[in-house]
C-alpha positions as CSV (number, residue, x, y, z in Angstrom):
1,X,-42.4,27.3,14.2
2,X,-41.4,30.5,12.3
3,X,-40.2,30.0,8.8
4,X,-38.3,32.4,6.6
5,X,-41.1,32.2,4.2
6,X,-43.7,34.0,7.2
7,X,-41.2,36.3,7.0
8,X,-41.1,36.7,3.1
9,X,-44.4,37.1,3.1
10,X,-45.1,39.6,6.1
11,X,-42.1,41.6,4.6
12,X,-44.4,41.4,1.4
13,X,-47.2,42.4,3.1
14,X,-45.5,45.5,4.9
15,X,-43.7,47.0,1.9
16,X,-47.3,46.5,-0.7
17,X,-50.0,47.3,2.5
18,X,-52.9,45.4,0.5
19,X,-52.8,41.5,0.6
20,X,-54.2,41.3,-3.3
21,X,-50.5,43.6,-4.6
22,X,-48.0,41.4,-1.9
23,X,-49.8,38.2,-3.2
24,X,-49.3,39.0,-7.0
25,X,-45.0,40.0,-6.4
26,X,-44.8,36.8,-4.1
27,X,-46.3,35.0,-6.4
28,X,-48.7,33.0,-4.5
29,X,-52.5,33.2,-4.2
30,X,-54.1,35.5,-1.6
31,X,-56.0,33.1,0.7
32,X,-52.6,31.0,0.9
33,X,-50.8,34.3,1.8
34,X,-53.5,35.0,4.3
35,X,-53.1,31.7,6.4
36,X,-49.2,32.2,6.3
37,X,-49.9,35.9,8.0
38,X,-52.6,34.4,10.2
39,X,-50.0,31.6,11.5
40,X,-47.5,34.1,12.1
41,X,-49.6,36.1,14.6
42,X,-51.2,33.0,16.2
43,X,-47.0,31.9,16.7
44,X,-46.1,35.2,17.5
45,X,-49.1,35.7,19.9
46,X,-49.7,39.3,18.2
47,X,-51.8,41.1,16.1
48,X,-49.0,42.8,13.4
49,X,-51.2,44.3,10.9
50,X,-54.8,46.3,11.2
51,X,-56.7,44.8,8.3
52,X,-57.9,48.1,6.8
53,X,-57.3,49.9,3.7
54,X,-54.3,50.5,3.2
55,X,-53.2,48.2,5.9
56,X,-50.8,49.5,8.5
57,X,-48.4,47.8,11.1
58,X,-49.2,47.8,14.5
59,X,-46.5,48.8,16.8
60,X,-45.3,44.9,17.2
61,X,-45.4,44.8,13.5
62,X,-43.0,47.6,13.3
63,X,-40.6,45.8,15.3
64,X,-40.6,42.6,13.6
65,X,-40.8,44.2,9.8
66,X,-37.1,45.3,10.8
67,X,-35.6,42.5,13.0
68,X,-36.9,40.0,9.8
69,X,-35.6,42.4,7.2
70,X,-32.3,41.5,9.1
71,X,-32.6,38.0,9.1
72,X,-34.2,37.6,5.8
73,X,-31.3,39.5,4.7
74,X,-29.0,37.5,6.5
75,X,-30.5,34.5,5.4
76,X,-29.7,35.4,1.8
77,X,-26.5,36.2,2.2
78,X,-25.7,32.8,3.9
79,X,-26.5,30.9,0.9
80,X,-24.6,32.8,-1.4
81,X,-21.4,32.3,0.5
82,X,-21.8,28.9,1.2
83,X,-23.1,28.4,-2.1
84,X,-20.3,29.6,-3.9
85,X,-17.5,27.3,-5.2
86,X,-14.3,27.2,-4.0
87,X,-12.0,29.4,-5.6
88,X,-13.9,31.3,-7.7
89,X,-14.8,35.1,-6.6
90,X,-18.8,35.7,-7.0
91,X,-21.2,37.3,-4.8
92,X,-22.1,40.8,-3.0
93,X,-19.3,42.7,-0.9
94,X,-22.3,44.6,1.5
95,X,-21.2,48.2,2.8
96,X,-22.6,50.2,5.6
97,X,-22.1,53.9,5.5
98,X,-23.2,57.3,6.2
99,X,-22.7,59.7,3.4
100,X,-19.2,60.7,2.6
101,X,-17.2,61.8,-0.3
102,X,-14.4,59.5,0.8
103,X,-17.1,56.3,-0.4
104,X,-15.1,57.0,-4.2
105,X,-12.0,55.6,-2.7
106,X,-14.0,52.2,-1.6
107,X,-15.4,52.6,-5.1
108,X,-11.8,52.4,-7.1
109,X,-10.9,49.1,-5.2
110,X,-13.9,47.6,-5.8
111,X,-13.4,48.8,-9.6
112,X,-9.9,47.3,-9.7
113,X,-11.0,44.5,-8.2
114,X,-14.3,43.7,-10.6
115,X,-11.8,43.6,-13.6
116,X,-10.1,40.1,-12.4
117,X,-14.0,38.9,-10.7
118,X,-16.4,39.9,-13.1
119,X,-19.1,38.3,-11.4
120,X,-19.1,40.1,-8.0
121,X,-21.4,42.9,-6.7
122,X,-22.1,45.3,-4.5
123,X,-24.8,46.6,-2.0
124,X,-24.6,50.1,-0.8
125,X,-26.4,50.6,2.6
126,X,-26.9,54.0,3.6
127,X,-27.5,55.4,7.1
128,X,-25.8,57.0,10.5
129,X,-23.5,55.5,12.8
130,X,-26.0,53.6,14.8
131,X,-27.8,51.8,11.4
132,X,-23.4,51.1,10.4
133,X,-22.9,49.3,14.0
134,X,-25.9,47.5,14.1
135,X,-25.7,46.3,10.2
136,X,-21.9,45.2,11.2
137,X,-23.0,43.6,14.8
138,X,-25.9,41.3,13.3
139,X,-24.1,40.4,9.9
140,X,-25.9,42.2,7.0
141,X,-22.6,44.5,6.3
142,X,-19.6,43.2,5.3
143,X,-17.7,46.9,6.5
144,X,-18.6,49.9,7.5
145,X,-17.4,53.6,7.7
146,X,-17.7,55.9,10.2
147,X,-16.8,59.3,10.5
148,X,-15.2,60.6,13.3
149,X,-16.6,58.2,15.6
150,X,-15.1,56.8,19.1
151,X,-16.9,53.7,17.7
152,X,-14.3,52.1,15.3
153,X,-11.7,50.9,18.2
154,X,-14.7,48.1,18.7
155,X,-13.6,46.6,15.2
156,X,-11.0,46.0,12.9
157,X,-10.3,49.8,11.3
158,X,-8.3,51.4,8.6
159,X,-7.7,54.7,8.2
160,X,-9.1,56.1,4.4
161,X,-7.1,58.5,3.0
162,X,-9.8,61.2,2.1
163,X,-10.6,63.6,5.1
164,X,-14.0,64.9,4.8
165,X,-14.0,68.5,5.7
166,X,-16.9,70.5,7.3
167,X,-18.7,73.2,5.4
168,X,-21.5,75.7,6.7
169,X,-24.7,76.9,3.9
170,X,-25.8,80.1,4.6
171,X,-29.0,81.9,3.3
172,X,-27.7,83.9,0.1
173,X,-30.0,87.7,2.1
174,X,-27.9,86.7,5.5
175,X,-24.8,89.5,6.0
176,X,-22.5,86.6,6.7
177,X,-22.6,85.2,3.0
178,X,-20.8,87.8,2.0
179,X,-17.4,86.3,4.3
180,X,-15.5,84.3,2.0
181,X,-14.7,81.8,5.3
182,X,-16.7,81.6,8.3
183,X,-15.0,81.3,11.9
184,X,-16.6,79.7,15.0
185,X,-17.5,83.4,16.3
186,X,-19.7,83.8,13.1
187,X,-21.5,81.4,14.0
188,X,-22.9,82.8,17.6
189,X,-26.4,83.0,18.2
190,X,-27.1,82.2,14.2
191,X,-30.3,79.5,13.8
192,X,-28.3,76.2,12.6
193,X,-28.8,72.3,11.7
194,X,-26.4,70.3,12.5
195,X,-25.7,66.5,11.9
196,X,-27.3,64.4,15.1
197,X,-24.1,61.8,14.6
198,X,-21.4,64.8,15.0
199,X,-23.4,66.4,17.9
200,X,-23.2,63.1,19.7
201,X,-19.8,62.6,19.1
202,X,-19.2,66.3,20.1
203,X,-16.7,67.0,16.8
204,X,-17.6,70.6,16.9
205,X,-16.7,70.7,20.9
206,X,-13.0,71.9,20.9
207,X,-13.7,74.3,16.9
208,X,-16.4,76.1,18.7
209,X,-14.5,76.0,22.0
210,X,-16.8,79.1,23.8
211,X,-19.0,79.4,21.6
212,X,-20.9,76.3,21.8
213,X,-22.9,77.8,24.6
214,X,-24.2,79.9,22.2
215,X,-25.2,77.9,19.4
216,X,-28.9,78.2,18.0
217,X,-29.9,75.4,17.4
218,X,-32.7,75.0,15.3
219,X,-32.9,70.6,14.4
220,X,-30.6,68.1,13.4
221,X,-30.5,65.3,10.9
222,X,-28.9,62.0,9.5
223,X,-28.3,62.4,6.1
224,X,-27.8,65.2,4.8
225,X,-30.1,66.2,1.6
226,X,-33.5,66.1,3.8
227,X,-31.5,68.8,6.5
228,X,-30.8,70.3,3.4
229,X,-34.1,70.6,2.0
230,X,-35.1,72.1,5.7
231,X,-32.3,74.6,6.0
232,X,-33.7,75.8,2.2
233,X,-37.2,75.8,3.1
234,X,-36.6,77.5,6.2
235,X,-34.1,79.9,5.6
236,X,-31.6,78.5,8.1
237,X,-28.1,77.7,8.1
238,X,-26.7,73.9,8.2
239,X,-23.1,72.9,9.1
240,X,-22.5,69.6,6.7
241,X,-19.8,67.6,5.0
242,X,-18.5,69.5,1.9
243,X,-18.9,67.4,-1.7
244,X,-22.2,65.7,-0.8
245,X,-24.3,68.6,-1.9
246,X,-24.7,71.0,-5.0
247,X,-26.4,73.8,-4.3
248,X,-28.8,74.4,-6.7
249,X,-29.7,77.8,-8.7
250,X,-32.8,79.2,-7.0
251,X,-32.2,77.6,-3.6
252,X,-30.8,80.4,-2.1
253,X,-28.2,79.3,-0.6
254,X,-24.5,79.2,-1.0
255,X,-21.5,77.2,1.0
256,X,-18.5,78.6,2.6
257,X,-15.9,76.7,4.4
258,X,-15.0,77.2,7.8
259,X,-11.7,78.8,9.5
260,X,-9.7,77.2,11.0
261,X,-10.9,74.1,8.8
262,X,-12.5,71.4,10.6
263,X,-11.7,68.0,9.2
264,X,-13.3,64.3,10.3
265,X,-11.3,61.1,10.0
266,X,-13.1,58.5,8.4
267,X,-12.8,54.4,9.2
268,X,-13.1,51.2,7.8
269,X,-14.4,49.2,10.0
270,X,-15.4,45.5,9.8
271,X,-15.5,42.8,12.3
272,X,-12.7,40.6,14.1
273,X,-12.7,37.4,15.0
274,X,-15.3,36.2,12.7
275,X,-15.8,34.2,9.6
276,X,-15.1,36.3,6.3
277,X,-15.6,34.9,3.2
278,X,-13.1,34.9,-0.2
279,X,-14.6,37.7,-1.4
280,X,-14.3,39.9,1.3
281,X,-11.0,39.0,2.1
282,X,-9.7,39.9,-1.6
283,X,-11.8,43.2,-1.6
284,X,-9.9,44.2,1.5
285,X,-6.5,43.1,0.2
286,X,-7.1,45.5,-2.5
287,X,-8.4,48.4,-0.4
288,X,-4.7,47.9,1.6
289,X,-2.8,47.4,-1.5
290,X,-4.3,50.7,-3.1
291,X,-3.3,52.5,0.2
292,X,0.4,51.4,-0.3
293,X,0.2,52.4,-3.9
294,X,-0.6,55.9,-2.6
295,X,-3.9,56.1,-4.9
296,X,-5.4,58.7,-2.4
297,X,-3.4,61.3,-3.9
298,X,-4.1,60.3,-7.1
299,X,-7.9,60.6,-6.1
300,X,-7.7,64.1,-4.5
């Protein structure tokens, strides 16, 4: 039988990639963490790990280092709910999200809230819509937000306040940095990234209108400092989310917004019909209670 502590250990094994370094922050010996590896492959039927320096993960190893991350995780957060007494707020509100300016407003409940539960936390999980859903679906995240996404109908959803509008970086030596706005037509036949999550969800489709059958384009990307570093590196330009980054002297780049400005809606989502805990329940009661104060305009 599998038991969370195979999985402690092979997710021990697969973060350190030598036995001696996993063994020394489990604290336990390195023969005893070999047998509990062995015993996971002979119950799994697999080999998970080449033994060679630095180990790697085979392809079933992949797999399982991130369906036992989940459940580890899980695991972990089970006992601190159950664990906790009754009426007292403790514990970790979890959040799933892609990056988004519109995270400070989450941040100003959770701040209001702190200064009546002193002992709560929070764990920030970053990553695109399908790492939000799937975070939500198996338990690990409390909420969610996504942006513009045809996804949040599946859950319980509020609307944030903060629209996150889209903003285009241009190479500084490009003609078109010199527009103080850039329209759709600008953008014709010009060597772009764009975000995978807003391609999929076709947000650009009606701003573009024509002139998506022209668009260059060049890669896309999940979050949005590596597309960044790419559009930089390669002088190309990259359609992104204003507020999430500076552009740096020397990079060459600057920002200009787009004309007729293109906004996404943002959702919190969490899930219905489920068990939430105390914690959860009063973080939300403050996120709706700071909506009918009107502290979105207050935040900008």
């Amino acid at each position: 039988m599998i038991e969370l502590r195979h999985l402690r250990c092979f997710l021990g094994i697969a973060k350190e990639r030598t036995i001696s370094q996993a063994a020394a922050s489990l604290y336990i010996s390195q023969p005893a963490l070999s047998r509990t590896l062995q015993e996971l492959e002979d119950e799994l039927g697999q080999q998970l790990i080449v033994r060679a320096k630095p180990l790697r993960l085979t392809p079933k190893g992949e797999l399982l280092r991130e369906r036992a991350q989940t459940i580890v995780d899980l695991m972990d957060k089970l006992k601190q709910e159950v664990g906790v007494d009754s009426g007292e707020l403790v514990g970790t509100i979890t959040i799933a999200a892609g990056e988004s300016p519109a995270v400070s407003f989450l941040a100003h409940c959770f701040h209001r809230l702190k200064q009546r539960a002193p002992k709560i936390n929070f764990d920030l999980k970053s990553g695109n819509e399908n790492y939000v859903t799937r975070s939500l679906d198996s338990g690990i995240a409390d909420f969610g937000i996504l942006i513009a996404s045809p996804q949040a109908s599946r859950y319980e959803h509020l609307i944030l306040p903060a629209r996150d509008s889209w903003q285009v970086f241009i190479p500084a030596e490009m003609p078109l940095a010199n527009k103080p706005r850039i329209t759709a037509d600008d953008l014709a036949d010009l060597p772009i990234i764009i975000s995978a999550q807003a391609l999929d969800n076709n947000e650009f489709s009606g701003w573009l209108g024509p002139i998506k059958e022209r668009l260059h384009l060049v890669g896309t990307y999940n979050l949005p400092y590596n597309g960044y570093v790419f559009a930089r590196e390669n002088r190309l330009a990259m359609l992104a989310l204003d507020g999430l980054i500076q552009v740096q002297d020397g990079d060459g780049l600057v920002s200009r917004p787009l004309y007729p400005p293109l906004d996404a809606q943002l959702h919190l989502v969490w899930r219905s019909g489920v068990y939430s805990s105390d914690l959860c329940n009063a973080y939300l009661s403050e996120i709706r209670q700071s909506l009918s104060r009107g502290l979105p305009t207050a935040l900008g």
